[in-house]
C-alpha positions as CSV (number, residue, x, y, z in Angstrom):
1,X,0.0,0.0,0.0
2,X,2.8,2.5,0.7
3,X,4.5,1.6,-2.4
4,X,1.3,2.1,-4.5
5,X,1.5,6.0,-2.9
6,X,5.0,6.8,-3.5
7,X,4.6,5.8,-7.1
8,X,1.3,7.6,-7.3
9,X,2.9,10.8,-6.1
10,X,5.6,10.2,-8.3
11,X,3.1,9.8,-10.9
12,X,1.6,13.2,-10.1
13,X,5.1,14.9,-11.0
14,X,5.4,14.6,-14.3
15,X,5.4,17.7,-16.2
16,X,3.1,18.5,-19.2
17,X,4.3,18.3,-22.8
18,X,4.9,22.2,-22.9
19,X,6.4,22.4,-19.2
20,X,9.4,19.4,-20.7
21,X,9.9,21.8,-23.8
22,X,10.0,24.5,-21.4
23,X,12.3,22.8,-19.5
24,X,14.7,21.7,-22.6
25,X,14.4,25.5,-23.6
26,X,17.2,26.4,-20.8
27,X,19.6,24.3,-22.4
28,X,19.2,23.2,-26.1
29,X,18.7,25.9,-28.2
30,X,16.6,25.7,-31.4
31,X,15.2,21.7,-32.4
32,X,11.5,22.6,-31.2
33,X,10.6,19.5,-33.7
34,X,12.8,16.8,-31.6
35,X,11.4,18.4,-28.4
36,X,7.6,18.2,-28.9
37,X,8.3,14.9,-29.9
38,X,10.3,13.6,-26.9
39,X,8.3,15.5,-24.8
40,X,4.7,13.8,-26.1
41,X,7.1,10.5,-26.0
42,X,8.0,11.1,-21.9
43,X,4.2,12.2,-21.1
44,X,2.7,9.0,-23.4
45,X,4.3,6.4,-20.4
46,X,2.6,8.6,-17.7
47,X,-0.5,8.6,-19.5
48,X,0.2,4.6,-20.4
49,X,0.2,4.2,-16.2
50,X,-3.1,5.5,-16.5
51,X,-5.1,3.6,-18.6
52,X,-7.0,0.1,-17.5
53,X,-4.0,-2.3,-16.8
54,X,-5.7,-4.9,-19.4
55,X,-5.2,-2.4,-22.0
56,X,-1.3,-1.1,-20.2
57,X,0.5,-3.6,-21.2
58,X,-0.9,-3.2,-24.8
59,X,-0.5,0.0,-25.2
60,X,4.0,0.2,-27.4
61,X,6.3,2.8,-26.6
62,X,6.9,5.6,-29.2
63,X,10.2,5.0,-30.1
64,X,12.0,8.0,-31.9
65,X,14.6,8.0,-34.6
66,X,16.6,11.4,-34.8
67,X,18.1,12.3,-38.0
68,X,20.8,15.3,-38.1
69,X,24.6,15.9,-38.4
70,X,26.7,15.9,-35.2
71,X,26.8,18.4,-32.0
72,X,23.1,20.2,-33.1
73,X,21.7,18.1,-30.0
74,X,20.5,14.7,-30.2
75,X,22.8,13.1,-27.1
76,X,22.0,16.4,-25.1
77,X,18.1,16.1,-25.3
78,X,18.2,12.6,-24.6
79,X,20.1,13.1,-21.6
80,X,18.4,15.9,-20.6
81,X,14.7,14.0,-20.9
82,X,16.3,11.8,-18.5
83,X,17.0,13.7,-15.9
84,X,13.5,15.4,-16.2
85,X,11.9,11.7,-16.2
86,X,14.3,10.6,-13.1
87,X,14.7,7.7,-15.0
88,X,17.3,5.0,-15.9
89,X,19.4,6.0,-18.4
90,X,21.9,4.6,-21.1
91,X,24.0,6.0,-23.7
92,X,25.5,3.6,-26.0
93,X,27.0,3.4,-29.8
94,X,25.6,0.8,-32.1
95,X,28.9,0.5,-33.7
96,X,30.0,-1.3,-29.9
97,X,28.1,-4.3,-31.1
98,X,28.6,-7.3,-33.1
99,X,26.6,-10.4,-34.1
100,X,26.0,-12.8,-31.3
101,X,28.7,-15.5,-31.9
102,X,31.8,-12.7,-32.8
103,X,34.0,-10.8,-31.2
104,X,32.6,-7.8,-29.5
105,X,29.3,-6.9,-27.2
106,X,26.2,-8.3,-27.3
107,X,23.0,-6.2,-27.8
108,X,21.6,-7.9,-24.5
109,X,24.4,-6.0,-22.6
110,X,22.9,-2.6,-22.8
111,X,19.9,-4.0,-20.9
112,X,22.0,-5.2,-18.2
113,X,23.9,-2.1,-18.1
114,X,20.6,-0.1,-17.6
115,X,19.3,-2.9,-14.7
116,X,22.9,-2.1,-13.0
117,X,22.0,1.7,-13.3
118,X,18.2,1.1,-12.2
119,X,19.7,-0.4,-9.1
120,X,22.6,2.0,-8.2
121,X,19.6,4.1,-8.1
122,X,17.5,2.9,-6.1
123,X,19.9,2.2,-3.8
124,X,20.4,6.2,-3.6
125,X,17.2,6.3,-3.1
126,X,16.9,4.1,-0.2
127,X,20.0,5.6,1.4
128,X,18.4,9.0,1.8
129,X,15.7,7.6,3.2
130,X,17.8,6.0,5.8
131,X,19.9,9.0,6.1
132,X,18.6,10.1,9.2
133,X,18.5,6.6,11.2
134,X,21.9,6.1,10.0
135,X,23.4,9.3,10.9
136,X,21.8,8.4,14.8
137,X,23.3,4.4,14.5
138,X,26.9,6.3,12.9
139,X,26.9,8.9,16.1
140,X,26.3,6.1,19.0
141,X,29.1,4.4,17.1
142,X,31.3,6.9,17.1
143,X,31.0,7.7,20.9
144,X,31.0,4.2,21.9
145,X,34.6,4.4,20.1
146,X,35.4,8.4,21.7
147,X,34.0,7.1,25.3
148,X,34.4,3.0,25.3
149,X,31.8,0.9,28.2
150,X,33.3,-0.5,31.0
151,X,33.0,-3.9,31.6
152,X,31.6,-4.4,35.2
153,X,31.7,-8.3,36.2
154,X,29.9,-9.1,39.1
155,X,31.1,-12.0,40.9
156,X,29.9,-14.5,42.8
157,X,29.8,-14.1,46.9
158,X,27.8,-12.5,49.5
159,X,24.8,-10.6,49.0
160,X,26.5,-7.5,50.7
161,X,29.0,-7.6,48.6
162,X,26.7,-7.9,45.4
163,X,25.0,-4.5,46.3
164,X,28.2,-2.6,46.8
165,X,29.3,-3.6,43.4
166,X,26.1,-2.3,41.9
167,X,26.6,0.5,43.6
168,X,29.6,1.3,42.3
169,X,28.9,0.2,38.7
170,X,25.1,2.4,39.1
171,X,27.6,5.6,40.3
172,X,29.7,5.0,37.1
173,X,26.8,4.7,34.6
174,X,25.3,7.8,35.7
175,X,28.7,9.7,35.3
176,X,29.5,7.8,32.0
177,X,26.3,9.3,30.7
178,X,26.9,12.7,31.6
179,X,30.2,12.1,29.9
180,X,28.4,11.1,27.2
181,X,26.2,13.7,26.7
182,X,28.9,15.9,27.0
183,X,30.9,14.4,23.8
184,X,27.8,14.3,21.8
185,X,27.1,18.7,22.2
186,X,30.7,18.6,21.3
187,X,30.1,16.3,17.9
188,X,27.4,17.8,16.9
189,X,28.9,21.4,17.5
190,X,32.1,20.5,15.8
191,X,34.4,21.1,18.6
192,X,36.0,17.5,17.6
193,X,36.3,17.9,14.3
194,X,40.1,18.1,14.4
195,X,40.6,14.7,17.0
196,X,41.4,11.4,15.0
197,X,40.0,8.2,15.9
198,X,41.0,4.9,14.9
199,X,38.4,2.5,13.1
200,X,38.2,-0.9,12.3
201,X,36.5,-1.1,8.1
202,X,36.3,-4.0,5.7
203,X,39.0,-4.5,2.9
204,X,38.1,-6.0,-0.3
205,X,39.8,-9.3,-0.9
206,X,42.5,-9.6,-3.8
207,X,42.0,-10.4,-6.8
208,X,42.5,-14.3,-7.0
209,X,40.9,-15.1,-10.2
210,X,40.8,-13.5,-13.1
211,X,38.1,-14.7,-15.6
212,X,37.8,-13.4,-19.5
213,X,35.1,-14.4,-20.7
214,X,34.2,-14.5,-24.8
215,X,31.4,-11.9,-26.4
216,X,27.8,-12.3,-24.8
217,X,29.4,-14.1,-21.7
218,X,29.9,-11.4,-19.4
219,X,27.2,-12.2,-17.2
220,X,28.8,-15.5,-16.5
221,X,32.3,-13.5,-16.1
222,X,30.7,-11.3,-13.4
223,X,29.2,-14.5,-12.0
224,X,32.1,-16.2,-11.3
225,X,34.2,-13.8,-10.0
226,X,31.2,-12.9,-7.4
227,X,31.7,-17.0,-6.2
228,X,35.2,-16.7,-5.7
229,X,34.9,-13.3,-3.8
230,X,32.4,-14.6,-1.5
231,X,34.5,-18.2,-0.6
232,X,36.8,-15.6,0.8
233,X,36.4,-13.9,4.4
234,X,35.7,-10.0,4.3
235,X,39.0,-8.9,6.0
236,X,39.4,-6.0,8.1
237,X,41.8,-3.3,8.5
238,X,42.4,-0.5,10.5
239,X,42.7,3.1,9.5
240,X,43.5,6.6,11.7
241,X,40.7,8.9,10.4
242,X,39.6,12.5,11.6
243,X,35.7,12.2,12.9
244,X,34.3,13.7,10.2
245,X,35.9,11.4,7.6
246,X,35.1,8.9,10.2
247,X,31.3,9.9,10.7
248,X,30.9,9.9,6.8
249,X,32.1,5.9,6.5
250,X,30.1,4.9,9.6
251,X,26.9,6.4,8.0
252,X,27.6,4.6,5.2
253,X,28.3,1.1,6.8
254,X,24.9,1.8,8.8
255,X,22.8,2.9,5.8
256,X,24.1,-0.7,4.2
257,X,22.5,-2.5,6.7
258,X,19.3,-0.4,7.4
259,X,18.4,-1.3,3.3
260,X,16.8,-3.6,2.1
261,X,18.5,-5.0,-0.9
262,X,15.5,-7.5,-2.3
263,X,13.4,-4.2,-2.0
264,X,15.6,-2.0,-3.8
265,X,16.2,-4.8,-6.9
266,X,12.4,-4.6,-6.9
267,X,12.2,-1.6,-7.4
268,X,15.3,-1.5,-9.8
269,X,13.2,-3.9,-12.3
270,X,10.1,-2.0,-12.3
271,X,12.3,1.4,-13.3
272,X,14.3,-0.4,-15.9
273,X,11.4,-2.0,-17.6
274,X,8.2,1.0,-17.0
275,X,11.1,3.9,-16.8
276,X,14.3,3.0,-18.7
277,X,15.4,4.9,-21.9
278,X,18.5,3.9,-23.9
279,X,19.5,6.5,-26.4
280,X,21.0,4.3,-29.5
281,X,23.7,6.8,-30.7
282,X,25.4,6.4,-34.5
283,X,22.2,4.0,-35.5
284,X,23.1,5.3,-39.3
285,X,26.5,3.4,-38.5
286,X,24.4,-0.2,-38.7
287,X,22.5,0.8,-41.9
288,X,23.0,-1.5,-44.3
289,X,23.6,0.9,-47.7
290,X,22.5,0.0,-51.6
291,X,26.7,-1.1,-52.0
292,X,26.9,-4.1,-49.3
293,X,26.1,-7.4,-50.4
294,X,25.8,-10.6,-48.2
295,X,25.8,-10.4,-44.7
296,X,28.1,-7.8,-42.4
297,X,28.2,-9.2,-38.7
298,X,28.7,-5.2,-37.7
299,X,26.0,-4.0,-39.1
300,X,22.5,-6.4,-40.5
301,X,24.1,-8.5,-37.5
302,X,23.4,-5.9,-35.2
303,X,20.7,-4.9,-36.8
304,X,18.8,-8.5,-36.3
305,X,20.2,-9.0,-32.8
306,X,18.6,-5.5,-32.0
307,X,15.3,-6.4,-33.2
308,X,13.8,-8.6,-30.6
309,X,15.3,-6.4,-27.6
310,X,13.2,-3.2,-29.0
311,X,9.9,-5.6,-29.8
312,X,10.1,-6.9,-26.9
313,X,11.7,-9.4,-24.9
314,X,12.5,-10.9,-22.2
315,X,16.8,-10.3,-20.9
316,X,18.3,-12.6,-18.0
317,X,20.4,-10.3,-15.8
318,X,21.8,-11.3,-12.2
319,X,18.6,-9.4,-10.8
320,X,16.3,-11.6,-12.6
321,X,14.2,-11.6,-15.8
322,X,13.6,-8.0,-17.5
323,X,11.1,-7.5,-20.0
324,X,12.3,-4.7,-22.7
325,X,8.5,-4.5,-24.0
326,X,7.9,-0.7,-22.6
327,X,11.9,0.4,-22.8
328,X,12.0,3.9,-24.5
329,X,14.7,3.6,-27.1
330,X,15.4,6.7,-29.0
331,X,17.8,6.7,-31.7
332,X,20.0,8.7,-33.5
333,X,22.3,9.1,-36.7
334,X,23.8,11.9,-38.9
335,X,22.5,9.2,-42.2
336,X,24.6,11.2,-44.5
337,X,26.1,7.8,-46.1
338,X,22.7,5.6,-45.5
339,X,19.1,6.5,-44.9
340,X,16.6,5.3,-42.3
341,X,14.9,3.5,-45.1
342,X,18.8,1.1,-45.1
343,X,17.3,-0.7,-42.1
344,X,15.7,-3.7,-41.6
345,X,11.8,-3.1,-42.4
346,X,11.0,-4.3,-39.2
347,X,13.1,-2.4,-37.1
348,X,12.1,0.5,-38.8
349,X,8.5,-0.4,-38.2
350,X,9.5,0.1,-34.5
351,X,10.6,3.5,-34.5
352,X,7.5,5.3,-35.4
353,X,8.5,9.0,-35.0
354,X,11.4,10.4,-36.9
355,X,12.2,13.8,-36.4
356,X,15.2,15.6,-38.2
357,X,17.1,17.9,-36.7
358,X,18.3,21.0,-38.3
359,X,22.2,22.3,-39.0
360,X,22.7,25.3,-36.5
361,X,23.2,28.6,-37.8
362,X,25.5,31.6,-37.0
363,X,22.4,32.9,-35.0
364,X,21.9,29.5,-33.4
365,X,25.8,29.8,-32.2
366,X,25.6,33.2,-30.6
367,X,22.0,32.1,-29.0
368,X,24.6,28.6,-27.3
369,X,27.0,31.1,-26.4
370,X,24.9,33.0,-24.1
371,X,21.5,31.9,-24.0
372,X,21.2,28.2,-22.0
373,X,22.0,28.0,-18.6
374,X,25.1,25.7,-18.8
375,X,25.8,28.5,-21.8
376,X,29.9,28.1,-22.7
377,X,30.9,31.8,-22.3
378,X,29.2,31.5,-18.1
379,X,31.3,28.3,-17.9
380,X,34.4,29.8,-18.6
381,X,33.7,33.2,-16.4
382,X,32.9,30.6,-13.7
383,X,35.9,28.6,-14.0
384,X,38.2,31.9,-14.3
385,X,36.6,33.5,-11.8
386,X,38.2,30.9,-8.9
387,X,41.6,32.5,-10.1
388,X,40.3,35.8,-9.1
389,X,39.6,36.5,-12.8
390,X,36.7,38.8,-14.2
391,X,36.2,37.8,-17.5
392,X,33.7,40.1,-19.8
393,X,32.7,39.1,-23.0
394,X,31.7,42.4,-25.8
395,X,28.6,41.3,-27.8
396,X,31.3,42.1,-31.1
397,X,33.3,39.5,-29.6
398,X,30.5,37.0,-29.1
399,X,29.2,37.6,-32.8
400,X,33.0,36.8,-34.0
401,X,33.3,34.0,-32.2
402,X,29.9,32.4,-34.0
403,X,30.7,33.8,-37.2
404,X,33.8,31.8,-37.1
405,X,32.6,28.6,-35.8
406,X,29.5,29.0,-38.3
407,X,32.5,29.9,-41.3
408,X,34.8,26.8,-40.3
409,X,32.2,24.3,-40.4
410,X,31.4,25.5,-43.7
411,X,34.6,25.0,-44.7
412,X,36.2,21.9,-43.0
413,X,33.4,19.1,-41.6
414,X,30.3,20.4,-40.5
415,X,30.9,19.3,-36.0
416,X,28.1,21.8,-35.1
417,X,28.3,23.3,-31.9
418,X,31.1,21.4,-30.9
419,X,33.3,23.4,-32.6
420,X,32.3,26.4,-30.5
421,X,34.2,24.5,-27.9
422,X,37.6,23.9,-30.1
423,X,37.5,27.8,-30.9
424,X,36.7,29.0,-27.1
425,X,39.6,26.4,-25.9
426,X,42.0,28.0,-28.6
427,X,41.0,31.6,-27.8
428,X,41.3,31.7,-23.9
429,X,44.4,29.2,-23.3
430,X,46.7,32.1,-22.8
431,X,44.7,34.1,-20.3
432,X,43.9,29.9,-18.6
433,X,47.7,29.2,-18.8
434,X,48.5,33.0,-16.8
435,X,45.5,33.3,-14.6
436,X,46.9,32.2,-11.1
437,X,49.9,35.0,-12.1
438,X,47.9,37.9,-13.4
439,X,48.6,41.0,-11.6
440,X,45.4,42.7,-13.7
441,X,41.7,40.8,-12.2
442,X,39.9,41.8,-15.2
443,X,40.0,40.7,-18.7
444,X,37.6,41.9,-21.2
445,X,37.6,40.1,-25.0
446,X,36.6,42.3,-27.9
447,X,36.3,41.4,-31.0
448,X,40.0,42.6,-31.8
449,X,41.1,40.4,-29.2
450,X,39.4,37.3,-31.2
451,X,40.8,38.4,-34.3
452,X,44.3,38.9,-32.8
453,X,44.3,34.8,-31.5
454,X,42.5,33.3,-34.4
455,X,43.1,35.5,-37.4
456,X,47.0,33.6,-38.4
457,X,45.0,30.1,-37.9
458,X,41.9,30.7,-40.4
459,X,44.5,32.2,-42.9
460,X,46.3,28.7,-43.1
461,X,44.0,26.0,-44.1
462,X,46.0,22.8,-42.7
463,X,46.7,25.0,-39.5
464,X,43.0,25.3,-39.1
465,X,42.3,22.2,-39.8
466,X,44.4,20.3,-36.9
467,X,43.5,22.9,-34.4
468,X,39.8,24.7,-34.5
């Protein structure tokens, strides 16, 4: 019943279609096409968790293929739809996979990845949960090692003698727990934050066995290695720590035993299979084009393999069976060699919505370098700034710097906004190499500035072409 209302209120969370695009606005500028449609995409599961659960587990996801040269932001609304949905995510090249049988991954390997993920957490999750219990278990802990019990023994004899013992050892507790109330106001307040204390923690066990195993084998690998761990007693070392350090690892040993592991896999397998998205980078990569003939274990291999996983099937993992049936998979692929149409009909047929993305302008560049909130020209003000550095950017030098990102890619291979990030690397490397031994704090760049650094390197072609 409590489970039913955490995942009800988590249900009530999820943001409308326009509130995700308003959301993706802050960081990916331009694409309003790929947005709508991951956004509908995200809000179809919640309103799939809605519907009669006869009809739920009907009811496909919306896969989406998108089309568009590199750095215009495919990977980064992906990522960023994860992070909205709280939901496992995995990024993975297609081009990592080979036929089952070969040399190289397995498709069935991303879905174990993203059960691993599911679970790490969930475990987070659970700890903060915990958090406060623990941090009560880690401070008795820690003053039973700052003030340790004495060890009264009362031995046999007279009954006279019996009472003046517990006497003595009733005079002792009382002072010991004034003691001990003591140390704690002095924890808490961080008067010992400077003492060291020694603990006793568990050390992993050596390596003994080292297994490699071959291509769609490394659940087995894990497997084994687990089973020669555990033979193996959990050894224990001792290490001189200050109390904070030490209050940190004794929260953490108590939060590990205050979950409940079976609870949190749960958990785990119902995010990876009603939650998880896998973003399928370089899909265009596995397209079979017009000039291959017979079969390419790299590519129709993968292609085949892929199939059944994004239908819908069922993956063994060491946390049980996962069904991939409601697994968001969104795709993605420059397809200037190949075309969507290369693939196999049927995995096509499972990637209803295809959205292309468009080439980003001069415009588009001057809107990344100041617009979104992780926006390149605050990152590098931010990092400066820890050197005592003021850094101001002129508007004339934030229109050069697009113009010549926008005029490069025109002129050498087309890497989108990633080229921004050559040409702001290039541009600032002096004042980054002087900063800590600057005697002026504050820097402004101008457009003269940007010509100065840059101008010699777009003259020569092959200069330009190693280094922006």
């Amino acid at each position: 019943m409590e489970r039913d209302l955490i995942h009800s209120d988590h249900v009530m969370k999820v943001l409308t279609p326009r509130e995700i695009v308003a959301e993706l606005d802050k960081y990916i500028i331009g694409q309003d096409r790929a947005k709508r449609s991951v956004a509908i995409a995200l809000r179809n599961r919640w309103r799939r968790q809605q519907v009669p659960k006869d009809l739920r587990d009907e009811i496909a996801p919306k896969n989406i293929i998108m089309i568009g040269p590199t750095g215009v932001g495919k990977t980064e609304i992906a990522r960023r739809i994860a992070r909205l949905a709280k939901s496992p995510f995995l990024k993975i090249e297609a081009t990592k996979f080979t036929e089952v049988g070969y040399v190289g991954r397995d498709v069935e390997s991303m879905i174990r990845d993203l059960t691993e993920l599911a679970v790490n957490m969930a475990k987070k999750e659970e700890q903060e949960k915990v958090k406060f219990k623990a941090r009560e278990l880690a401070e008795e802990r820690l003053l039973d090692i700052l003030l340790p019990k004495k060890k009264e023994e009362i031995r046999e004899g007279e009954e006279g003698d019996k009472e003046k013992v517990l006497e003595v050892v009733r005079g002792d507790k009382f002072e010991a727990d004034s003691t001990r109330e003591k140390l704690r106001r002095l924890l808490r307040g961080g008067k010992l934050d400077g003492r060291y204390v020694e603990l006793e923690t568990s050390a992993k066990a050596p390596q003994m066995v080292e297994v490699f195993a071959g291509a769609g084998m490394e659940e087995m690998e894990f497997n084994i290695k687990e089973m020669f761990g555990n033979l193996f007693p959990a050894r224990k070392k001792k290490r001189r720590v200050k109390i904070p350090e030490a209050m940190e690892i004794l929260i953490q040993e108590e939060s590990q035993k205050l979950i409940d592991m079976d609870h949190v896999i749960e958990e785990a397998v119902r995010m990876t299979e009603q939650n998880g998205i896998i973003f399928l980078d370089e899909l265009d990569k596995i397209a079979g084009g017009e000039h291959k003939y017979g079969p390419d274990v790299s590519r129709e291999g993968v292609q085949r393999d892929l199939l059944p996983i994004v239908e819908g099937s069922t993956v063994t993992t060491k946390y049980g069976m996962i069904r991939t049936d409601h697994i968001l998979f969104i795709a993605a692929g420059a397809f200037n060699l190949s075309k969507p149409a290369d693939l196999l009909p049927e995995l096509q047929g499972r990637f209803p919505i295809r959205v292309e993305l468009d080439s980003l302008s001069m415009e588009d560049f001057v809107r990344i370098l100041k617009e979104p909130k992780n926006a390149l020209i605050t990152q590098y003000e931010a990092l400066l700034e820890t050197e005592g550095i003021l850094l101001v950017f002129e508007e004339s030098a934030i229109l050069e710097i697009a113009r010549l990102a926008d005029t490069v890619n025109e002129r050498m291979e087309n890497i989108g906004a990633r080229r921004l990030h050559t040409i702001m690397e290039k541009l600032l490397e002096e004042i980054s190499f002087n900063a800590p031994d600057m005697e002026s704090k504050k820097v402004v760049i101008d457009r003269d500035y940007v010509t100065d650094k840059l101008k010699d390197i777009l003259e020569d072609q092959n200069l330009s072409r190693y280094i922006l």
